[in-house]
C-alpha positions as CSV (number, residue, x, y, z in Angstrom):
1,X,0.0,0.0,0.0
2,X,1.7,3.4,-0.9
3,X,2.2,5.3,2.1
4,X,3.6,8.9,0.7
5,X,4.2,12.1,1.4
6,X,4.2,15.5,-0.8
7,X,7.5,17.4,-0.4
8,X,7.7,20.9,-1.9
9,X,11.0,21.5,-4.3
10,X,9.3,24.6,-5.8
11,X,6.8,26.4,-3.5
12,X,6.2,29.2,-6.3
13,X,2.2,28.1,-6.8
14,X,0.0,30.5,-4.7
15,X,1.5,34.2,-6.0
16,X,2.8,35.9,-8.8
17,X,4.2,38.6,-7.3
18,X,6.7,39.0,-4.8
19,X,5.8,39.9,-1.1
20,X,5.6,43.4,0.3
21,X,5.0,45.4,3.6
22,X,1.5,46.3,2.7
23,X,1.1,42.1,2.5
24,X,-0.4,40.2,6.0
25,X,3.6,39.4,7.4
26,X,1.6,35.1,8.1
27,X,1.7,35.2,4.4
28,X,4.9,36.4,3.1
29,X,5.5,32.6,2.6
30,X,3.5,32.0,-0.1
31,X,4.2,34.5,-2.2
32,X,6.2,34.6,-5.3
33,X,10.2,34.1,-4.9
34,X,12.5,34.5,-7.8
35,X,15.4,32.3,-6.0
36,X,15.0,28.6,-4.7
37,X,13.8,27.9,-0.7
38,X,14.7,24.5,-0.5
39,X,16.8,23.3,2.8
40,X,18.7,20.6,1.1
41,X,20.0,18.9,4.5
42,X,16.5,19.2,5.6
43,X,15.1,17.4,2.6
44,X,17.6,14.4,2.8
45,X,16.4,14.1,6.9
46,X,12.9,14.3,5.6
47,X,13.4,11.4,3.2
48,X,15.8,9.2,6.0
49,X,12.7,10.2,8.3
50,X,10.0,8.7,5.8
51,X,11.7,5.7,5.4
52,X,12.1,4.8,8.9
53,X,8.7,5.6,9.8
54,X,7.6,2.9,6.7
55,X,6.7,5.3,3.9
56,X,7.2,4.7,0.9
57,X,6.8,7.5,-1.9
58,X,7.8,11.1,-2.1
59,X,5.5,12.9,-4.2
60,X,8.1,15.7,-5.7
61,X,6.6,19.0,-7.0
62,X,9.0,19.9,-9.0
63,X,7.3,23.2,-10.4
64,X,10.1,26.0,-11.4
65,X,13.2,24.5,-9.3
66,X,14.3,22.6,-12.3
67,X,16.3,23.2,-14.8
68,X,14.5,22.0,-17.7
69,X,16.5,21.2,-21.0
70,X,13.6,22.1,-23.1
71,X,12.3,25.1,-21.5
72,X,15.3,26.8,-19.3
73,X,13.7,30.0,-19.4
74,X,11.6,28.3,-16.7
75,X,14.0,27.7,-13.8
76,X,14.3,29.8,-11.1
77,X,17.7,31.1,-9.7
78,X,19.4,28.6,-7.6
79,X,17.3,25.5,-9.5
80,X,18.6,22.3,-9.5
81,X,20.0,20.7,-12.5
82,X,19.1,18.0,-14.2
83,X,22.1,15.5,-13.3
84,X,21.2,16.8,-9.1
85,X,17.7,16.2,-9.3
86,X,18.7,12.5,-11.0
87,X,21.3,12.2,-7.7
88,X,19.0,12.9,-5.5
89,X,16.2,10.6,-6.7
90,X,18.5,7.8,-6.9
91,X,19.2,8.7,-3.2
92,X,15.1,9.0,-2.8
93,X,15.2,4.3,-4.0
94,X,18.6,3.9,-2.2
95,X,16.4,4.4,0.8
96,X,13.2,2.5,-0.6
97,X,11.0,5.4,-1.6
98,X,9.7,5.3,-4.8
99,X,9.9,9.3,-6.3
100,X,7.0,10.6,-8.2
101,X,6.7,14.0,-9.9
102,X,4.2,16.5,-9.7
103,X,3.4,19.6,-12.0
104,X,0.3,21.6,-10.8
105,X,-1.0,22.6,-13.9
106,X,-4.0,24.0,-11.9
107,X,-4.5,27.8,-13.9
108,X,-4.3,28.7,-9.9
109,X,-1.1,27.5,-8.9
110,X,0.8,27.6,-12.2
111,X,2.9,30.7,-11.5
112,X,6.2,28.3,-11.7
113,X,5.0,28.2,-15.6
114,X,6.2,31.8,-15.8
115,X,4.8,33.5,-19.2
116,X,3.4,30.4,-20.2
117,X,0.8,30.8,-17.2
118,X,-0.3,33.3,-19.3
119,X,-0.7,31.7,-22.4
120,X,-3.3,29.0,-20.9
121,X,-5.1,27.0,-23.4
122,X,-2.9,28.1,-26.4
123,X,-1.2,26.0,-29.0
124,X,1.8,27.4,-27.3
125,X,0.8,26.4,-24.0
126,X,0.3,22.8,-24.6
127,X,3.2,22.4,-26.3
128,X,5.5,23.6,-23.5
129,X,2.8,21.4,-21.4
130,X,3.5,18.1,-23.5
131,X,7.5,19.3,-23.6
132,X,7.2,19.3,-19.9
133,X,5.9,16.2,-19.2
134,X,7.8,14.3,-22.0
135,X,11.3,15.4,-20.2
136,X,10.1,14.7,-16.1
137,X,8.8,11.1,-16.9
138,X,12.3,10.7,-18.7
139,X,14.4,12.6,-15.7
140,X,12.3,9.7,-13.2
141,X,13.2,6.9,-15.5
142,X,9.3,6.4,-16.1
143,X,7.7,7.0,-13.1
144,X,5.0,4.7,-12.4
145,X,2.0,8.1,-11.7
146,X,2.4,11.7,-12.8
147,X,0.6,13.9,-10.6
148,X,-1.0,17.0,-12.6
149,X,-2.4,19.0,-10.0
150,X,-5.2,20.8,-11.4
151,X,-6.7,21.8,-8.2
152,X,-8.8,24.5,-7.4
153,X,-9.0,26.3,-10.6
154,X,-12.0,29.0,-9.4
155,X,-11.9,32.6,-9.6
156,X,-11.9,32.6,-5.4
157,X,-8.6,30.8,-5.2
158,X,-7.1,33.5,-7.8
159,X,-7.8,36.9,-5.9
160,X,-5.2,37.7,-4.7
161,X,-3.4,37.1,-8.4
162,X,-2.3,40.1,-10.6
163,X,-3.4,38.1,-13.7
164,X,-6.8,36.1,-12.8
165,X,-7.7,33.3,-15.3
166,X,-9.3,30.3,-15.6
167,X,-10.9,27.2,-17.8
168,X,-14.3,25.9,-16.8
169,X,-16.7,23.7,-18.0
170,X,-15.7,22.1,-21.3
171,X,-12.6,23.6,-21.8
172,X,-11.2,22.5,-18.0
173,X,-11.9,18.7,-19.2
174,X,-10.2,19.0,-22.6
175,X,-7.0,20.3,-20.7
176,X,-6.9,17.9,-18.0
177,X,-7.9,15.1,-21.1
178,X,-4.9,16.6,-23.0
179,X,-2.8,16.4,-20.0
180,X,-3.9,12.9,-18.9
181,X,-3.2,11.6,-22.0
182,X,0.1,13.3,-22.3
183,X,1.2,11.5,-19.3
184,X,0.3,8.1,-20.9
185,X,2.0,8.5,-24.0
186,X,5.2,9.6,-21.9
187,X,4.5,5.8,-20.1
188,X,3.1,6.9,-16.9
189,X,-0.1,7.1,-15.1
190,X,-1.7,10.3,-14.5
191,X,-2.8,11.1,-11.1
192,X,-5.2,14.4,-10.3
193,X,-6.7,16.1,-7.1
194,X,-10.3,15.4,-7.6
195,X,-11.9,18.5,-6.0
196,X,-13.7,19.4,-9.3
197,X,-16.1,16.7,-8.5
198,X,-17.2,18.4,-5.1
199,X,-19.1,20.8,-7.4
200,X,-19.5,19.1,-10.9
201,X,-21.9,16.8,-10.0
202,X,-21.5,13.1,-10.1
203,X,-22.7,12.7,-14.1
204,X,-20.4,15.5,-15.3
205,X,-17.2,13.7,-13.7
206,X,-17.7,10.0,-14.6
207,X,-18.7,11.0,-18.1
208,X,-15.4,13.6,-18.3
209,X,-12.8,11.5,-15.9
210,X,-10.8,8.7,-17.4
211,X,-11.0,6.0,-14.9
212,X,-7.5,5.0,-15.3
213,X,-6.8,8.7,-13.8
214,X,-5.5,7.7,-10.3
215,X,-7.4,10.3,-7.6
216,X,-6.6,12.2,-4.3
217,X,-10.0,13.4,-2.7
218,X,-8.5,15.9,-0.1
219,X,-10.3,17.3,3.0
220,X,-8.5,18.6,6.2
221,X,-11.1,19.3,8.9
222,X,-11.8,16.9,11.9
223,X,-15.3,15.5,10.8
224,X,-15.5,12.2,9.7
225,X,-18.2,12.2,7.9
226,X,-19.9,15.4,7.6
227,X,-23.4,15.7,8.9
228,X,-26.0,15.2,6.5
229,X,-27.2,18.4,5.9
230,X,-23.4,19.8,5.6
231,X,-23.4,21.3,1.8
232,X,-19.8,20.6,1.4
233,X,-19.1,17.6,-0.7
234,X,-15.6,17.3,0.1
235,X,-15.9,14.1,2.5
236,X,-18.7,12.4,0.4
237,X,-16.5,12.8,-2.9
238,X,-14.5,9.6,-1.2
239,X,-17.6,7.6,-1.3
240,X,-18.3,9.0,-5.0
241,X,-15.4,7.9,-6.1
242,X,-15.4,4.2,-4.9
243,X,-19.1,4.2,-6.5
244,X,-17.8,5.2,-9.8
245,X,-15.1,2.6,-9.4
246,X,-11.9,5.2,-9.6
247,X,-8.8,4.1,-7.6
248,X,-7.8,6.5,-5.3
249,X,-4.9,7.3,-2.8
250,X,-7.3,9.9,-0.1
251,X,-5.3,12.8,1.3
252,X,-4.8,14.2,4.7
253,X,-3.0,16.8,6.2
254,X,-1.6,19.0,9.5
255,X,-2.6,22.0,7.8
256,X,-5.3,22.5,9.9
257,X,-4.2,20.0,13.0
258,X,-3.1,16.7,14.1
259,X,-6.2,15.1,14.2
260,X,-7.0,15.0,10.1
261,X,-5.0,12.5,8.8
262,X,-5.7,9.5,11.5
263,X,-9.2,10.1,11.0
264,X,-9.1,10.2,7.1
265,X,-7.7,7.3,7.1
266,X,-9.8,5.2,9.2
267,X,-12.8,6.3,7.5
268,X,-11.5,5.8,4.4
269,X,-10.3,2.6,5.0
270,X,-13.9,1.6,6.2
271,X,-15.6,2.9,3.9
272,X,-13.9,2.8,0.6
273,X,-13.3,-1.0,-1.2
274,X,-9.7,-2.3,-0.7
275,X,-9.2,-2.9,-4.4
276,X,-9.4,1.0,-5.3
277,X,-7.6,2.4,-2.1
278,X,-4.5,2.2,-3.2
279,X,-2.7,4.3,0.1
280,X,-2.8,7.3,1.5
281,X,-1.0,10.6,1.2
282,X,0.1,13.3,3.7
283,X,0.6,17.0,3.1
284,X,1.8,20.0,5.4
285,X,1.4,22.5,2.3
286,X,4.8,23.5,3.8
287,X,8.1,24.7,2.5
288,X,11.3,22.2,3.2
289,X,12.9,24.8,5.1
290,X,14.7,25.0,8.2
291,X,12.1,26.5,9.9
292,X,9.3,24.3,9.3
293,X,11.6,21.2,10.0
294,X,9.4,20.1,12.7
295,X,6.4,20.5,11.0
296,X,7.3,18.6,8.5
297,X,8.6,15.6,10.7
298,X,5.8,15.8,13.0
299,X,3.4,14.7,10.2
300,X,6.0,11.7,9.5
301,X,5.6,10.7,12.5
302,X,1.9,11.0,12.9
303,X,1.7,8.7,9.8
304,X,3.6,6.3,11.7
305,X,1.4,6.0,14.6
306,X,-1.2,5.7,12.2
307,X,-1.0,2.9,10.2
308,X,1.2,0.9,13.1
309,X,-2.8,0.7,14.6
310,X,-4.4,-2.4,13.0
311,X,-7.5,-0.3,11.3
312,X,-10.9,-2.1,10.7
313,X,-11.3,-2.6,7.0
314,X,-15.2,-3.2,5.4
């Protein structure tokens, strides 16, 4: 069962602009950096630290912190090259964790694409989209998944952007089909945050959604499951996808406390059937930076006391 973890190499996703005095001083972190924040000693604890707690695949968001062979003009200052992101993967299997890459390709946390954020849907666009993927599934020696973000693409989640834009409706599935399929020709698996379905509607997804598209349902509260008369979808989209008969790895996260991911994965466990839960997922949304070191290995070892409890399975 894949027990992994997402670990931030590029945390340019949330702002595309860089952060001033006039910004709230608790968000300065997320806003737009032109130089890599990566702790490198940090990440190699992190890994050492998922491996001994029995994980066993680091999700990678590479994003901007690479410097791509076909698209330079992407990388950030400071981004690693191809031949030390190749080291450090192999260090990733020395250990027994399997790497995986992930490019958010969400229009709201694409701001590592640079110009090309701006060129969304364009013939231009998907080309530096399909040059993208083509070279990552080559730089992870063909990764078994491909995780393509696409995540919260809603004109809330872009206002505090100096350039708002999104896809909806037809348009939003043609791209993530174009995406998808990009992935499989490269000889991976694609793999999505499902939160579109939360507002869809059931119909609109299974008719849209590849079922061979691997999905992370996310949801970070403490309710497990919501009450019936909650209008948020975001715990019943678990169920919805076991109905429609997608395999899915759920997500939890510290994010908003300790008590999210244990609970997520009971229920999910009990609910959902063992042929389509495929593992779980923890995120901290965090920087790997010195200063959110234990942050970072607290959630390590909150997955740890997890799963070493015998959970009840339907």
């Amino acid at each position: 069962m894949i027990r992994a973890n997402l670990i931030h190499l590029s945390y340019n996703m949330w702002r595309d602009r860089a952060f001033t005095d006039a910004d709230p001083p608790d968000k300065k972190e997320i806003h737009y950096a032109p130089r890599l924040r990566f702790d490198e000693p940090l990440w190699r604890e992190i890994v050492a630290a998922m491996a001994r707690a029995g994980m066993n695949m680091a999700l990678l968001d590479l994003g901007d912190a690479v410097q791509y062979r076909r698209h330079p003009e992407i990388a950030i200052e400071g981004a690693w090259s191809r031949e030390k992101l190749r080291h450090e993967l192999d260090f990733c299997r020395s250990l027994g964790v399997e790497p995986i890459p992930k490019l958010n390709f969400s229009a709201s946390h694409d701001v590592w694409l640079g110009r090309y954020a701006r060129m969304l849907s364009t013939p231009e666009y998907y080309r530096v989209c399909a040059d993208l993927i083509e070279e990552v599934v080559e730089l992870f020696a063909g990764p078994r998944f491909f995780h393509l973000g696409m995540d919260e693409e809603t004109w809330e989640h872009q206002r505090h952007l100096l350039y708002a834009v999104l896809r909806q409706r037809d348009l939003w599935w043609h791209d993530l089909n174009f995406l998808a399929q990009t992935v499989e020709k490269a000889g991976s698996r694609a793999w999505v945050w499902s939160d579109v379905l939360w507002n869809c509607g059931r119909d609109v997804f299974r008719k849209n959604m590849p079922l061979r598209v691997l999905q992370s349902n996310w949801y970070y509260g403490k309710e497990f499951p919501l009450s019936e008369d909650d209008p948020r979808n975001c715990v019943r989209s678990y169920l919805w996808l076991d109905e429609m008969g997608y395999e899915q790895v759920p997500t939890g996260s510290t994010w908003q406390g300790l008590e999210n991911y244990p609970r997520m994965a009971e229920y999910c466990q009990e609910q959902i059937s063992p042929r389509r839960l495929l593992g779980f997922l923890m995120t901290t949304w965090r920087p790997t930076i010195a200063s959110r070191r234990e942050i970072h290995l607290d959630a390590l070892r909150l997955v740890e006391r997890t799963h070493a409890r015998s959970l009840p399975r339907k």
